[in-house]
PASEBA-1860 file (N, C-alpha, C; in nm, 3 decimals):
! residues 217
1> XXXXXXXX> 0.017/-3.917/-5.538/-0.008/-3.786/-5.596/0.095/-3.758/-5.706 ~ 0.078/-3.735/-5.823/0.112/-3.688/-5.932/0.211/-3.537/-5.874 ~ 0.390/-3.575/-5.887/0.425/-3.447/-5.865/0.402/-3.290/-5.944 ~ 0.415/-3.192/-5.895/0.399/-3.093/-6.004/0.497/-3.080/-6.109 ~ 0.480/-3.057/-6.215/0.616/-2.981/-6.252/0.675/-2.868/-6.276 ~ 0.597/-2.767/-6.223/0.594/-2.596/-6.176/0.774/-2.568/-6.174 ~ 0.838/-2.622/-6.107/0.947/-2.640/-6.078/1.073/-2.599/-6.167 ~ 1.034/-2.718/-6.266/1.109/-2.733/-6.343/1.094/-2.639/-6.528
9> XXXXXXXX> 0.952/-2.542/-6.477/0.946/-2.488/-6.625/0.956/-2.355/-6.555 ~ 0.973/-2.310/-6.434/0.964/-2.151/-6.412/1.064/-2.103/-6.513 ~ 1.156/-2.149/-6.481/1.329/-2.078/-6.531/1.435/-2.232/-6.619 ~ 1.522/-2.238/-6.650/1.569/-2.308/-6.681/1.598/-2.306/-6.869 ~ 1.639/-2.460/-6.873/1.652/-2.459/-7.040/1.548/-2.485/-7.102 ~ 1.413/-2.567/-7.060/1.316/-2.548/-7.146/1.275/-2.391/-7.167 ~ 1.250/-2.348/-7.054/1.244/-2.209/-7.105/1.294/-2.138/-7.223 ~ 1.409/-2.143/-7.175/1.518/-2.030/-7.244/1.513/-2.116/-7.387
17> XXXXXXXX> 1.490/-2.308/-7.460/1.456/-2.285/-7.561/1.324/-2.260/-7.646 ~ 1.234/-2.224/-7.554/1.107/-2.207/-7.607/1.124/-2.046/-7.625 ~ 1.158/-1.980/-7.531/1.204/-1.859/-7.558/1.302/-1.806/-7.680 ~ 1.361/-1.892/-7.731/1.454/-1.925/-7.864/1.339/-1.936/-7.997 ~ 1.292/-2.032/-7.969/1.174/-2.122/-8.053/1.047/-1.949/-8.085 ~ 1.007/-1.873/-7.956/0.960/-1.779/-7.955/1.006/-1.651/-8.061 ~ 1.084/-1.648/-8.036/1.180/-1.517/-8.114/1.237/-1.568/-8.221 ~ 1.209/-1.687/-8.276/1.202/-1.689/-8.446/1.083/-1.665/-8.479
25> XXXXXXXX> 0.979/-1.740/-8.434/0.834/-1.755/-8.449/0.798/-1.590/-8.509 ~ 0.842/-1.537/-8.419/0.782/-1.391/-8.398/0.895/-1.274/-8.501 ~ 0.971/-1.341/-8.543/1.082/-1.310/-8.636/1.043/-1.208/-8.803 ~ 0.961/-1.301/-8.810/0.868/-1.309/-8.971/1.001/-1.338/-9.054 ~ 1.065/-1.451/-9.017/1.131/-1.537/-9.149/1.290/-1.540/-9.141 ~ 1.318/-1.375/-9.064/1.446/-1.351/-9.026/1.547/-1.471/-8.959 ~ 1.502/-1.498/-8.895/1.562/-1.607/-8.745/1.563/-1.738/-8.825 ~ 1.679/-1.848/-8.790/1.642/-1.969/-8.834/1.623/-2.051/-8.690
33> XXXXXXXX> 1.549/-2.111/-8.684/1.514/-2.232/-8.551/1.618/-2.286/-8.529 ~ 1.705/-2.373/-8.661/1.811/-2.480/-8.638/1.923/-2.380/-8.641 ~ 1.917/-2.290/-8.646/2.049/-2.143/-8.594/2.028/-2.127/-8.495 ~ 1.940/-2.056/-8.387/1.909/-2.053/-8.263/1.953/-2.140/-8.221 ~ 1.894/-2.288/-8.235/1.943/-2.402/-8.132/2.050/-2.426/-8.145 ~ 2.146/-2.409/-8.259/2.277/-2.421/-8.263/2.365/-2.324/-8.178 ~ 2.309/-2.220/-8.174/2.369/-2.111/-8.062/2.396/-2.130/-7.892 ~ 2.246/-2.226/-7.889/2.241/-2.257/-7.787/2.339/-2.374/-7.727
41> XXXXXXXX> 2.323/-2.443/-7.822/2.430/-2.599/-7.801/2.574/-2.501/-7.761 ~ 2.610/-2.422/-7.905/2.763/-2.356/-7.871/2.760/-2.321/-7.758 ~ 2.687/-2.252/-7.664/2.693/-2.143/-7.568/2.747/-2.269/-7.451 ~ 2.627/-2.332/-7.438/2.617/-2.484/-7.355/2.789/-2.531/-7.356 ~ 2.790/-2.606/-7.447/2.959/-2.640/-7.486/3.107/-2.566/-7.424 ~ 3.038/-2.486/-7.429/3.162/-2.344/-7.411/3.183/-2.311/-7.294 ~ 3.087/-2.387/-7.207/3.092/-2.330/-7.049/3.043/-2.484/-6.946 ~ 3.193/-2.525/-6.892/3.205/-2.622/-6.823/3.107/-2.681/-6.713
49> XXXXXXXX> 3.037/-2.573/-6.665/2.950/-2.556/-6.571/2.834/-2.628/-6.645 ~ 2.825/-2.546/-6.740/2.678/-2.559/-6.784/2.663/-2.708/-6.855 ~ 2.755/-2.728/-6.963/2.778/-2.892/-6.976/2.747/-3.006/-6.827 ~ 2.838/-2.954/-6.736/2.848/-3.044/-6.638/2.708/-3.041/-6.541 ~ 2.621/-2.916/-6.588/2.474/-2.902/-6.485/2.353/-2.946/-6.599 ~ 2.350/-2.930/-6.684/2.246/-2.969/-6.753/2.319/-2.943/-6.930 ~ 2.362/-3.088/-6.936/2.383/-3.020/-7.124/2.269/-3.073/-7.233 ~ 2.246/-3.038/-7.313/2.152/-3.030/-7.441/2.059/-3.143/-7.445
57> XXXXXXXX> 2.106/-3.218/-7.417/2.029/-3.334/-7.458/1.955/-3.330/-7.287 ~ 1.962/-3.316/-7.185/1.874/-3.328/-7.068/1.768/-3.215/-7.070 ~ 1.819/-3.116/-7.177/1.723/-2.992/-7.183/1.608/-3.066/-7.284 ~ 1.663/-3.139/-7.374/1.574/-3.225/-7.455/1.461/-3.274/-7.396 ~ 1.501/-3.393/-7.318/1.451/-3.471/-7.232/1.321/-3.375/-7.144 ~ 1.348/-3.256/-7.082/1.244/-3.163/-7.038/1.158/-3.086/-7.141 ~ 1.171/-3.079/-7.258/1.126/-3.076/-7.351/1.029/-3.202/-7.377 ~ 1.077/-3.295/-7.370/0.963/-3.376/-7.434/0.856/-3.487/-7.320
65> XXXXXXXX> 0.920/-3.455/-7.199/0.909/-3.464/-7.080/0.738/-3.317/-7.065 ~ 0.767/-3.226/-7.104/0.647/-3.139/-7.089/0.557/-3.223/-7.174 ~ 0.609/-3.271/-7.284/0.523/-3.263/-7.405/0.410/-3.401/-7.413 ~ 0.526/-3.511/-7.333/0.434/-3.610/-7.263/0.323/-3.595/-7.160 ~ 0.356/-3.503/-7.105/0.284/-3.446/-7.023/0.149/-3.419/-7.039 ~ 0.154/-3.281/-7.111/0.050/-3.185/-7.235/-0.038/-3.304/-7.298 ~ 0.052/-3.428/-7.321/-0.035/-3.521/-7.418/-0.141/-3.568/-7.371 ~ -0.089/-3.624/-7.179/-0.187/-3.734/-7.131/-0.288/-3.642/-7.075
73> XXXXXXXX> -0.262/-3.542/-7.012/-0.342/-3.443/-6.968/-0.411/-3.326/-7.052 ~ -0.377/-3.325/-7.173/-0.448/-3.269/-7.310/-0.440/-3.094/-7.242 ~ -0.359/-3.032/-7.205/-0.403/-2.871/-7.170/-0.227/-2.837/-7.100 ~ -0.203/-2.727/-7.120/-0.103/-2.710/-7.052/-0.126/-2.619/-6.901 ~ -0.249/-2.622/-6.866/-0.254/-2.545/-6.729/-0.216/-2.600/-6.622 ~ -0.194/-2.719/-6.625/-0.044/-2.698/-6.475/0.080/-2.708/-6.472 ~ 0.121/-2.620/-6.567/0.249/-2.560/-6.621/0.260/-2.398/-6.576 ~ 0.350/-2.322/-6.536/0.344/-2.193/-6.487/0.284/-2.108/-6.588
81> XXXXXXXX> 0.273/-1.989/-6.594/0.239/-1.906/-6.706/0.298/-1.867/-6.802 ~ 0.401/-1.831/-6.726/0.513/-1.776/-6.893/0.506/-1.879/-6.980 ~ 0.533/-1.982/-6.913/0.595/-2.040/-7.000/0.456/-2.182/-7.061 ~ 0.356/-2.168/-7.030/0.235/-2.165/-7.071/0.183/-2.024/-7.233 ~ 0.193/-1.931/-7.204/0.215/-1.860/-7.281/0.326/-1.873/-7.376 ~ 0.406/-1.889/-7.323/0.497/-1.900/-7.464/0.501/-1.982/-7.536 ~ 0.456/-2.109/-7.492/0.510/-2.190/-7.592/0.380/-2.214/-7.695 ~ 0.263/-2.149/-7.646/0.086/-2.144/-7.709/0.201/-2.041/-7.820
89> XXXXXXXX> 0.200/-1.963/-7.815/0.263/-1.833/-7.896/0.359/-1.915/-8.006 ~ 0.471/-1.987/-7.901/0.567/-2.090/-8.047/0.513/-2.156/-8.139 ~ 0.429/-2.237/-8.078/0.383/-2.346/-8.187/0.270/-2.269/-8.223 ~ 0.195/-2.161/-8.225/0.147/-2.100/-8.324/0.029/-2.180/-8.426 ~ -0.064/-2.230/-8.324/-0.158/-2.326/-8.390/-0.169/-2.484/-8.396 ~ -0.005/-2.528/-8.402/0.081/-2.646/-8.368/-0.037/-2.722/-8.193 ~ -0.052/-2.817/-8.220/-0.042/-2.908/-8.058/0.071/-2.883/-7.973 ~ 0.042/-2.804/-7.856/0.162/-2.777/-7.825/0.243/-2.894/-7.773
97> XXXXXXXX> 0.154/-2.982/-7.743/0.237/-3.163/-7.721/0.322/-3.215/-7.838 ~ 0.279/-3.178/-7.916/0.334/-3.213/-8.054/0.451/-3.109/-8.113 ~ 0.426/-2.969/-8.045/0.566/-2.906/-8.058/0.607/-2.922/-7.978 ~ 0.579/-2.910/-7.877/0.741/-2.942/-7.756/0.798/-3.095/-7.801 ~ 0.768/-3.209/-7.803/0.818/-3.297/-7.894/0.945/-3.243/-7.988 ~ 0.851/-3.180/-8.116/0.951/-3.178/-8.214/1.036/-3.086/-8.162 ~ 1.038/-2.965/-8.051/1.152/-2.898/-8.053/1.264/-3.039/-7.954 ~ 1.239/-3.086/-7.896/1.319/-3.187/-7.776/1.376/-3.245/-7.920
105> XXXXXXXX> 1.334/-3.280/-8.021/1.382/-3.355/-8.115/1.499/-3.277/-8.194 ~ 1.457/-3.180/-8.226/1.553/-3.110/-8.269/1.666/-3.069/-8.240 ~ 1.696/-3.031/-8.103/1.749/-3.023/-8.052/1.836/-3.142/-8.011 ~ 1.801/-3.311/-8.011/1.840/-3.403/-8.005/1.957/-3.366/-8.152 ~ 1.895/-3.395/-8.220/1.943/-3.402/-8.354/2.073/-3.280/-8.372 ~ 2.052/-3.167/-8.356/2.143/-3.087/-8.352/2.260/-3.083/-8.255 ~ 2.199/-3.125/-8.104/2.362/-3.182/-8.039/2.450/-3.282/-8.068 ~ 2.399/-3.357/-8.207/2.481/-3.471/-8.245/2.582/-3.436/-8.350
113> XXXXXXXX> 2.533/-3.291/-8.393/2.642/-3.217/-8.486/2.779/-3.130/-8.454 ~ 2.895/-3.136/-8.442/3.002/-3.008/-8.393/2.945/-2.896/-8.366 ~ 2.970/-2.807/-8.256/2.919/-2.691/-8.235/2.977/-2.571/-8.360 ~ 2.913/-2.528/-8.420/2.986/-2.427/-8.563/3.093/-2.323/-8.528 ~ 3.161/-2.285/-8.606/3.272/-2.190/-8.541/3.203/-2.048/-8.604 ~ 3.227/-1.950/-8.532/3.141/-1.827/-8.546/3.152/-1.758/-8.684 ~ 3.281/-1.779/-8.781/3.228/-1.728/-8.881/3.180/-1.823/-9.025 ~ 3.107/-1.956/-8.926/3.027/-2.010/-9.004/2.874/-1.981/-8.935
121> XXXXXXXX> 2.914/-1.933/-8.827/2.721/-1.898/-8.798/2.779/-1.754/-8.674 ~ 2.761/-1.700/-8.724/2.813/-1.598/-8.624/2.677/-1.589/-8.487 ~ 2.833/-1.514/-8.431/2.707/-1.471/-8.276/2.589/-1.428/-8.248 ~ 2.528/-1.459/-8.213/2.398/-1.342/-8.201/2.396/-1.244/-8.042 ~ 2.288/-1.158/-8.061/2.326/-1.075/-7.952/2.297/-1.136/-7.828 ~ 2.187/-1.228/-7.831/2.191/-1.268/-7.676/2.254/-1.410/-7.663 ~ 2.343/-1.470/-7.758/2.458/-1.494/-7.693/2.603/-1.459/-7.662 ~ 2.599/-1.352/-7.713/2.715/-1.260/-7.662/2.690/-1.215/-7.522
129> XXXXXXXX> 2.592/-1.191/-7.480/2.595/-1.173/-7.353/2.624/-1.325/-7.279 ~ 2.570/-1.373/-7.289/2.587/-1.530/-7.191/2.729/-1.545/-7.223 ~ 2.856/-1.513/-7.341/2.922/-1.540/-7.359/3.046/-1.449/-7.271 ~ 2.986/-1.323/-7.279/3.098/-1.204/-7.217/2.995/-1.124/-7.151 ~ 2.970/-1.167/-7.027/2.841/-1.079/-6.939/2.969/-0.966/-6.864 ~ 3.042/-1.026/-6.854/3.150/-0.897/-6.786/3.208/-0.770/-6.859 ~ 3.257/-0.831/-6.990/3.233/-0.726/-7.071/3.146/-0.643/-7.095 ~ 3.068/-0.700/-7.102/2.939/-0.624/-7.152/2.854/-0.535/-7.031
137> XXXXXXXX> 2.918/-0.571/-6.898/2.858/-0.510/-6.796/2.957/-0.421/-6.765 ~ 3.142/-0.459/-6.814/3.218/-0.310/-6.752/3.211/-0.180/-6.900 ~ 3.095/-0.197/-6.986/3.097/-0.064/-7.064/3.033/0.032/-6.973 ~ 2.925/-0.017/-6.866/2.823/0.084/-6.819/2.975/0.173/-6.694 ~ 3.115/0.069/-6.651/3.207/0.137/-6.620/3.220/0.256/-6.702 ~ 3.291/0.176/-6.764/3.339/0.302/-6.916/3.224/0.447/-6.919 ~ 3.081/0.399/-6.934/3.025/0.548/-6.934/3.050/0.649/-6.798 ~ 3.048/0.552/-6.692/3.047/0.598/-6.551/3.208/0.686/-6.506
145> XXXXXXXX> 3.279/0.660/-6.592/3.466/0.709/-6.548/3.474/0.839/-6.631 ~ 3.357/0.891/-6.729/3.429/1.029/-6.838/3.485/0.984/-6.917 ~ 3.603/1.077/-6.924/3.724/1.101/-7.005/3.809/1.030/-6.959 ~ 3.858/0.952/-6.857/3.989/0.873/-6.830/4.006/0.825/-6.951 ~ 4.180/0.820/-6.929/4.202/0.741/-7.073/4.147/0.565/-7.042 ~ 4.161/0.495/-7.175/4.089/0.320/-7.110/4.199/0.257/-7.004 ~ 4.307/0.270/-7.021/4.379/0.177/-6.936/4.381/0.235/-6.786 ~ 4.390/0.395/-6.777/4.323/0.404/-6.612/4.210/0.376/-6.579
153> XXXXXXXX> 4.095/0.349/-6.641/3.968/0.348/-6.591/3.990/0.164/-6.562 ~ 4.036/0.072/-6.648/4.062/-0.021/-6.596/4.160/-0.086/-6.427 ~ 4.263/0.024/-6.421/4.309/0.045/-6.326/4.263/0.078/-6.194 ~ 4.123/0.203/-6.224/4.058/0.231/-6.092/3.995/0.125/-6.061 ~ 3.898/0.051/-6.141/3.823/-0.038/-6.138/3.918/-0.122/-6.078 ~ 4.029/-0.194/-6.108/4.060/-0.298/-6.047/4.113/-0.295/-5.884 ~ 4.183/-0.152/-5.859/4.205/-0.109/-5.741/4.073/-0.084/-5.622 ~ 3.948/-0.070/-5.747/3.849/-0.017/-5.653/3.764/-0.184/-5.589
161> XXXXXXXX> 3.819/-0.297/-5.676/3.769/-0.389/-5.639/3.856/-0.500/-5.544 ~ 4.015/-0.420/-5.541/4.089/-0.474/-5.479/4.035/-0.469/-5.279 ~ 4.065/-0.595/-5.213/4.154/-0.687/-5.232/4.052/-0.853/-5.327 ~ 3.940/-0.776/-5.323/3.824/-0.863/-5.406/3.866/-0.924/-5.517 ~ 3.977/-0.844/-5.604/3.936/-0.800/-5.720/3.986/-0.978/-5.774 ~ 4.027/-1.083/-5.726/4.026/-1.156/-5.776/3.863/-1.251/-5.870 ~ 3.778/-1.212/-5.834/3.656/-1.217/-5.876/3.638/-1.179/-5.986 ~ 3.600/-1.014/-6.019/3.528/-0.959/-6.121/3.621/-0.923/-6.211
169> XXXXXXXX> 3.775/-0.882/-6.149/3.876/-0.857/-6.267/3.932/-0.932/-6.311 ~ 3.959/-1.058/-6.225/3.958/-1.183/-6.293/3.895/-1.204/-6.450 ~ 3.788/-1.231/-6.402/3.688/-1.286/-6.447/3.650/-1.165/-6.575 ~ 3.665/-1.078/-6.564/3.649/-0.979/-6.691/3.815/-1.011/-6.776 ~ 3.943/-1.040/-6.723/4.044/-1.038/-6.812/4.029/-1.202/-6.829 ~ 3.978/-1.278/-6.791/3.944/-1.429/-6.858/3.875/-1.392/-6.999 ~ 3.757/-1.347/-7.010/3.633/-1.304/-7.074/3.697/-1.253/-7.209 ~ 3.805/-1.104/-7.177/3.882/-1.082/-7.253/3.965/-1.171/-7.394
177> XXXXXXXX> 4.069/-1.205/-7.288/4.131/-1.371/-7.343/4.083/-1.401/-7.414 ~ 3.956/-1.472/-7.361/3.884/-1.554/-7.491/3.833/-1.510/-7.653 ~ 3.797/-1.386/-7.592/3.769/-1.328/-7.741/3.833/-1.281/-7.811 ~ 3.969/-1.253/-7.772/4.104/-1.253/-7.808/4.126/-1.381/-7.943 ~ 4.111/-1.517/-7.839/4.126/-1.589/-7.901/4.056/-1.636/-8.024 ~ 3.860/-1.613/-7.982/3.790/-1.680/-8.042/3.766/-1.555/-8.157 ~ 3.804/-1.419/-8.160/3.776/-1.337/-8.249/3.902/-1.285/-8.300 ~ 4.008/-1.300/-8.359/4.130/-1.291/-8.362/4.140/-1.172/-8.470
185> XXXXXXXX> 4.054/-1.092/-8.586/4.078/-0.975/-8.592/4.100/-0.836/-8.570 ~ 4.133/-0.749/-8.609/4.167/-0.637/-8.532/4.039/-0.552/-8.468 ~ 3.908/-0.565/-8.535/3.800/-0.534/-8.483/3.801/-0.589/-8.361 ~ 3.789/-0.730/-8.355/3.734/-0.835/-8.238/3.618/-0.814/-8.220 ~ 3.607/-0.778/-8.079/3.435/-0.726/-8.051/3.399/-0.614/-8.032 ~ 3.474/-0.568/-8.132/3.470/-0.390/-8.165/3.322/-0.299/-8.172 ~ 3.258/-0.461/-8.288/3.093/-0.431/-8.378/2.995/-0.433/-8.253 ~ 3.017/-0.486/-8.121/2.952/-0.501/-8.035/2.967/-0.428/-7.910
193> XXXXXXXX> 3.125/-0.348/-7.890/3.146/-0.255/-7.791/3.224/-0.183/-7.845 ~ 3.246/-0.079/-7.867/3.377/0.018/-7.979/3.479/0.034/-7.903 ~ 3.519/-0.015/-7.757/3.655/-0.042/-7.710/3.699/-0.186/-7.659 ~ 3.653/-0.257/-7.728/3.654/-0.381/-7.705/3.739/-0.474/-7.850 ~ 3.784/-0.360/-7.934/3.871/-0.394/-7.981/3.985/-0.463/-7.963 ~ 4.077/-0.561/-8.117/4.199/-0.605/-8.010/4.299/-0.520/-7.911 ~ 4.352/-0.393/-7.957/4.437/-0.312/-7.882/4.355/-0.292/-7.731 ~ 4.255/-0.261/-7.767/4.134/-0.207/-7.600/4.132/-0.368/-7.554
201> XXXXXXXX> 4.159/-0.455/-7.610/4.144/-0.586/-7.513/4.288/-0.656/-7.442 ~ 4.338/-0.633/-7.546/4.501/-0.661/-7.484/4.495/-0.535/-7.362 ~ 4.504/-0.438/-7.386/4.538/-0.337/-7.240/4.418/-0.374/-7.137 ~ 4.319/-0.426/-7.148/4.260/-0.439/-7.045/4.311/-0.569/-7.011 ~ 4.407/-0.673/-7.024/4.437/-0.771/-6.994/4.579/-0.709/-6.944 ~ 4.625/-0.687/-7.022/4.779/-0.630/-6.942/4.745/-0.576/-6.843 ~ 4.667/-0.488/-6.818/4.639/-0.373/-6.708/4.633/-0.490/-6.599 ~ 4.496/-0.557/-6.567/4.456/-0.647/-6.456/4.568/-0.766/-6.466
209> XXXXXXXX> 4.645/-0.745/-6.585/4.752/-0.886/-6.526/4.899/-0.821/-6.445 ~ 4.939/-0.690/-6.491/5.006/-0.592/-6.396/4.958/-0.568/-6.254 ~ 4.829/-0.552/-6.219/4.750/-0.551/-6.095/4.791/-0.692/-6.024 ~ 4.780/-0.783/-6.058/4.725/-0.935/-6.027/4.912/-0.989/-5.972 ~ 5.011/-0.889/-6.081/5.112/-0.958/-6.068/5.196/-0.857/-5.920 ~ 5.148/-0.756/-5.947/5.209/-0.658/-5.866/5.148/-0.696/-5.693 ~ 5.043/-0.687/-5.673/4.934/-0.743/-5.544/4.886/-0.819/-5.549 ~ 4.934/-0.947/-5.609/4.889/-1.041/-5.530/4.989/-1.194/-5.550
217> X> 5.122/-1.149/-5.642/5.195/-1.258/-5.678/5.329/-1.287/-5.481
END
């Protein structure tokens, strides 16, 4: 019996690049394809996990792995829906055997290049999230605290997650750090959270590294 491959297209990286491939398509000209996938490679790269669980080129491989597929069996209906739908929608008239191909290809081709540094292809918004999901999840803090000034509201938060707090405050003053590093003007990621500036990022790192050093060194 011929296994399914239901499995392997619910969720995952073919998805998420057909879903890429989707939102240029649907762009009208804005979006570049070989920008997207380059975003994607960076994102991939940047996160040890994700290199070490599936990096670019195995997302390829399921890519063209569908597309062999689609070929011998000429239809994509035993493929799930979304992602049946989407990719009819990407290739946009295209064989979709023949686009999933060329995207696996492309994507070949583009992981063989350096991942770009951001102000040669800057971020886009949904990889800023995959990049700083903690950030971007302690603003809905920030609305939730009022008026505290920023460095107590970081404070409650870390007390309120204490003796936990090695987890999420961790993991939000890691997040920090990095964009510290990887955005080194005084904005930083100001354009994307208005206290996420460098000063608002250094105190949220001092703050949880005062916490971290005080309870728990």
């Amino acid at each position: 019996m011929q296994p399914s491959p239901t499995a392997l297209f619910t969720g995952g990286p073919a998805l998420r690049l057909v879903d890429l491939a989707l939102s240029v398509q649907e762009s009208g000209g804005k979006l570049s394809l070989d920008d997207e996938i380059r975003r994607y490679i960076r994102v991939v790269a940047g996160d040890w996990a994700a290199r070490w669980n599936c990096p670019p080129y195995v997302a390829a491989g399921l890519l063209e792995f569908a597309g062999d597929s689609v070929a011998r069996s000429g239809t994509l209906e035993a493929y799930p829906p979304e992602f049946r739908e989407k990719v009819t929608r990407a290739a946009d008239g295209m064989e979709p055997a023949e686009y999933l191909r060329m995207l696996a290809e492309m994507v070949r081709i583009l992981d063989r290049e350096p991942a770009p540094e951001y102000d040669e292809l800057p971020m886009a918004g949904w990889e800023f999230l995959q990049v700083f999901p903690h950030l971007f999840g302690f603003d809905a803090v920030l609305m939730d605290e009022g008026d505290l000034p920023f460095t107590d509201t970081v404070e409650r938060f870390v007390t309120a997650e204490h003796p936990y707090c090695a987890d999420r405050a961790a993991a939000l003053a890691t997040e920090a750090q990095r964009a510290l590093v990887l955005f080194p003007g005084g904005r930083c990621l100001g354009d994307r959270l208005h206290w996420a500036t460098r000063d608002g990022l250094r105190g949220l790192t001092d703050t949880v590294n005062d916490h971290m050093q005080r309870e728990h060194s």
